[in-house]
N, C-alpha and C positions, 0 to 999 in steps of 0.2 A: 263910468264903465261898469257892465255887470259881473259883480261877484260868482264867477260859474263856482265857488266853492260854499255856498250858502246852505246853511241845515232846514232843512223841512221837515217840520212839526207832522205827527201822523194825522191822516184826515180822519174826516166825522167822520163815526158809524154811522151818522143819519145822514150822510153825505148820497144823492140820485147820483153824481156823474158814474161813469164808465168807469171799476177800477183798474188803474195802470199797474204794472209793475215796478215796484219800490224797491232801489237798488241802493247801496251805500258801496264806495269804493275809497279801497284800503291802500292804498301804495306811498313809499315814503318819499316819492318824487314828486316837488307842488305841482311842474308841469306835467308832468301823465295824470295829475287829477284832475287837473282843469281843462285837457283835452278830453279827458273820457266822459268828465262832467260835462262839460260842451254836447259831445257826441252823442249822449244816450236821450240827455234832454232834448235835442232837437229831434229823436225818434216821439210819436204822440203814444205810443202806446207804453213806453215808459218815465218813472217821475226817481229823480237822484235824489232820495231825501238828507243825502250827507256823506264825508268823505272824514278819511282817516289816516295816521301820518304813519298809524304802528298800530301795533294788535291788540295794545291794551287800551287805547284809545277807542280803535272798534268795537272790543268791548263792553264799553260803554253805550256808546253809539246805538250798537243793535238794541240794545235793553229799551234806548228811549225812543230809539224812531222807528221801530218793526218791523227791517226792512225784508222785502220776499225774496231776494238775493243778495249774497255779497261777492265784490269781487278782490283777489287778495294775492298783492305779491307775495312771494316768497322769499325774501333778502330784503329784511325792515330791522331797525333798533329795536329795544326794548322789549319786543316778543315778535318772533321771527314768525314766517306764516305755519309752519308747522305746530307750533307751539299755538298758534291762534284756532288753526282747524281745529286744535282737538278741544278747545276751550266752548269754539263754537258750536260744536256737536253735544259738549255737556250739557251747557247753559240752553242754548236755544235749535234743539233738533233740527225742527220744523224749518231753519231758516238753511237754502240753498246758497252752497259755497261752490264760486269757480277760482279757481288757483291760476295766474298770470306766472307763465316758466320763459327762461330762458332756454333755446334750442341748441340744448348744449349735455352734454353726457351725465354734468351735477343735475341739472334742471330737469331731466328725465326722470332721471333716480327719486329725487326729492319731491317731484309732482306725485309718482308712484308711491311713496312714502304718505302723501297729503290725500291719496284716494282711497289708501290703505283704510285712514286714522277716518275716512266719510266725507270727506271732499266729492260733491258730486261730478264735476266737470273741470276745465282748462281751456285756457288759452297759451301757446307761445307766442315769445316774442321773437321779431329776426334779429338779427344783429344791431347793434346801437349801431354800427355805422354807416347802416341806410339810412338816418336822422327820419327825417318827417314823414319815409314812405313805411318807415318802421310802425309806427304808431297809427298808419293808415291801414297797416298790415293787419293791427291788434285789434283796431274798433270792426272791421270787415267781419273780424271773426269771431268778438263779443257780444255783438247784436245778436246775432242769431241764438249762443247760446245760452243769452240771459232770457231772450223770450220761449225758447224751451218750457221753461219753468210759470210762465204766465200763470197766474190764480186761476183764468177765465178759463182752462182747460184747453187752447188752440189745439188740436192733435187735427192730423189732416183727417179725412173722411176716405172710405175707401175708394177705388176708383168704381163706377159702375162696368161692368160687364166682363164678371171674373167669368173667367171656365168654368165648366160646371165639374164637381169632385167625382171620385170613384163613388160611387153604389155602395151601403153599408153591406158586407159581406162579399167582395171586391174580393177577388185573392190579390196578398200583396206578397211579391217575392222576401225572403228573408234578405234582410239588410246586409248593406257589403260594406256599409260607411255613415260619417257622419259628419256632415256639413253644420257650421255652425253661422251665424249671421249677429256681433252686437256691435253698439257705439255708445253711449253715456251713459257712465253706469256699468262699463263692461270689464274692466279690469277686478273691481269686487266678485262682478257676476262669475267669471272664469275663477277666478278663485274660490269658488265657490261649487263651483260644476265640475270641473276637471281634477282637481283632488278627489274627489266622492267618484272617481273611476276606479274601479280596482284593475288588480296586479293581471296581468297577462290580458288586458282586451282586447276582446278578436278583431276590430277593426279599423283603420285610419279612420283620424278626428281631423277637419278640416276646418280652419278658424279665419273668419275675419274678423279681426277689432279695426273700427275707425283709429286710427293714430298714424303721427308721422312717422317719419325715420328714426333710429335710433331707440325710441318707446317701444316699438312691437321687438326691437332684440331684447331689451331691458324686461319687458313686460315675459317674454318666454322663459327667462332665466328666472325671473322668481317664481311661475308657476312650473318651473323644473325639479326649484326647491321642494316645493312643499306634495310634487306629485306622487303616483305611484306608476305612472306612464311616462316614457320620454316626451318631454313639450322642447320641442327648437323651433327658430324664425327660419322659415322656408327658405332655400336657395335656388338656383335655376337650374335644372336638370335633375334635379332629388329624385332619389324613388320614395312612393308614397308604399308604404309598408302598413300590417296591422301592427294597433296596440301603439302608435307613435300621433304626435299629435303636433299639427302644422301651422303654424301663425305666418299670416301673408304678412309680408315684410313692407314697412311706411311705405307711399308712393309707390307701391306695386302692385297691379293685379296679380290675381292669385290663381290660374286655371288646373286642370288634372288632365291629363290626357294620355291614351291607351298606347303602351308599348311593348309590342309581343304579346308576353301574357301579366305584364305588372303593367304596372303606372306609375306616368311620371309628374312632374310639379314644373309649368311653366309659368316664369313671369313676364311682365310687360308693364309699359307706360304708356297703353293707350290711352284713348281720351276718356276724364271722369265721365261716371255715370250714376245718378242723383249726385249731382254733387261731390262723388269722393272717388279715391283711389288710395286706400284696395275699397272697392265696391262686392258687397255681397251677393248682389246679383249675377256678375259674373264668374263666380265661384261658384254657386249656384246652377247656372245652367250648363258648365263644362262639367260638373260633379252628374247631371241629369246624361251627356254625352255619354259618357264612360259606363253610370253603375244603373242606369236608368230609374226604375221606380226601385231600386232595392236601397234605398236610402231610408236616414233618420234625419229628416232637417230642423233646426232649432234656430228662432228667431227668440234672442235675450233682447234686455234694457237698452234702450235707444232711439234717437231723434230723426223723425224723417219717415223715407217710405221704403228707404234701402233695404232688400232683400224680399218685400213685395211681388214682385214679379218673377224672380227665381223660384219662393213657394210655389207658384204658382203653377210653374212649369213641373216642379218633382212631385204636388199632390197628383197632378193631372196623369202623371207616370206611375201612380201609386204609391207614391214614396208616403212614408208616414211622416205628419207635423206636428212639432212641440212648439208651444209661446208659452213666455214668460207671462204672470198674470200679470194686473194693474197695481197691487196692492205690493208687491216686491219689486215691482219697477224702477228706478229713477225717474225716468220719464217713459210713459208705455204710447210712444210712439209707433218702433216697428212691431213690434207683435202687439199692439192695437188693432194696429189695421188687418193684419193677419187673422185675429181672432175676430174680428166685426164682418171680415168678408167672409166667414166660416171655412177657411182654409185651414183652419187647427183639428188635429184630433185629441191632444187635449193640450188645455190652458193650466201651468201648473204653477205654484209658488216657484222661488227658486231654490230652496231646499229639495224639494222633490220631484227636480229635473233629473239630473245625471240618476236617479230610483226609477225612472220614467222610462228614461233612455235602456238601462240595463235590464227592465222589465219586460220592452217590448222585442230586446231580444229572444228572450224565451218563448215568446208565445209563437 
């Protein structure tokens, strides 16, 4: 019978194949090792070079077999995953960490604590008492986000046949708002961007982050903490106000729509789009309904193409674009594409986004 828990030795430098992505997985359950081990290895474009029972273990592990991601429960003996993230961020930057949570209010909290300390990404889990469709649940959703991280660069390519942009010297209405668009990598990113608002901002901030339930309430509450703007998880019927900043709530789309003379915030379960719900794009084009080109749209760190096609629509309105560069990215998937299909007006670090944003007020 094959050992699916076998360590692999790092390959030649002078090795011609194709490099795979090199993952090592950390969990103190033998069986979730030797399923995920199973599972990633029978992907070809990734290679499991080892697995780990506890965090001091894995750190070890990293040192000897280099791996390009690791993946890491959170609830191990000897050094819990918290305590690992931040060891691994020390020791070995470079190496991408996704955190396996329970979908549960600790598991929230504590994922949010592991992206704090540089955890790039997560997975949850559903409940232990789906048994096998559990762990069917978990690899559906760590394929995807260990190849994110691929060395070979995979980032999609733009689609051909954007709209063509405003004309440089275009009048563009002064802004009424500001839609936001990130997914991996986005809970740092807003932490980052939304603090650096100052006191009395003149206009509603509209946010989707990729995440489930319960993370986008968690996730608001501690950038409520540290803001100087109100951040709450949207509810159905909210008015959308200036100077308040709105987090589409897990599993819900997030629209704006005109009532009277204010706006309101509806949500829904319609069906995903790329992929997700809340989806950026449809935040995006009900934000284009409402405030037309007088927007600010900002495409942060994130996997995929989501929000894509909403720039698309608010540049062609005249709305003005922000992307996150490559170089502060986690992974510069969406505002990749964003920035490749020249739908950006500018491409900035993410320090001097929310200075970008607050600058293009004045002008």
């Amino acid at each position: 019978m094959l050992n699916t828990e076998k360590q692999t030795p790092p390959q030649s430098p002078n090795s011609f194949a194709r490099p795979k992505i090199r993952v090592l997985i950390v969990d103190d359950s033998v069986v979730v090792r030797k399923i995920l081990t199973a599972a990633l290895r029978n992907d070809p474009d990734m290679e499991v070079v080892g697995s780990a029972s506890n965090g001091l273990i894995a750190l070890q592990r990293i040192g000897q077999f280099t791996p390009d991601v690791v993946t890491l429960d959170i609830e191990m003996p000897e050094l819990d995953g918290i305590d690992t993230v931040r060891e691994i961020k020390r020791q070995f930057p470079k190496t991408k960490v996704i955190m396996c949570s329970t979908l549960t209010e600790r598991g929230a909290s504590v994922t949010l604590d592991a992206l704090a300390l540089g955890a790039d990404d997560y997975v949850t889990k559903p409940s232990a008492q789906n048994g096998d469709n559990s762990l069917v649940a978990l690899i559906g959703q760590l394929i995807p986000k260990v190849k994110q991280f691929s060395p070979r660069g995979t980032q999609p390519r733009p689609i051909a046949g954007r709209a063509a942009q405003p004309a440089i010297g275009q009048f563009r209405a002064r802004p009424r708002a500001i839609a936001i668009g990130v997914s991996t990598g986005g809970p740092s990113a807003l932490a980052e961007v939304i603090p650096a608002l100052p006191v009395a901002f003149p206009l509603p901030v509209f946010i989707v982050q990729h995440m489930p339930p319960m993370f986008t309430r968690l996730l608001a509450e501690r950038l409520q903490t540290h803001s100087k703007v109100p951040v709450v998880e949207a509810s159905e019927g909210m008015q959308a106000v200036a100077g308040q900043v709105y987090i589409a709530p897990g599993d819900h789309h997030m629209c704006v729509a005109k009532a009277g003379s204010g706006t309101i915030i509806h949500l829904n379960q319609e069906a995903m789009e790329n992929s997700c719900r809340p989806a950026v794009d449809v935040l995006f084009r009900s934000v284009g309904e409402v405030y037309g080109g007088a927007t600010i749209s900002v495409i942060l760190t994130g996997m995929g193409q989501d929000g894509l096609r909403g720039v698309e629509t608010l540049r062609g309105l005249g709305g003005y674009v922000i992307a996150q560069d490559e170089a502060s990215s986690v992974v510069w998937g969406m505002p990749g594409l964003v920035a490749r299909a020249g739908l950006a007006d500018a491409v900035c670090d993410l320090k001097a986004i929310a200075p970008e944003i607050v600058r293009h007020l004045s002008c």
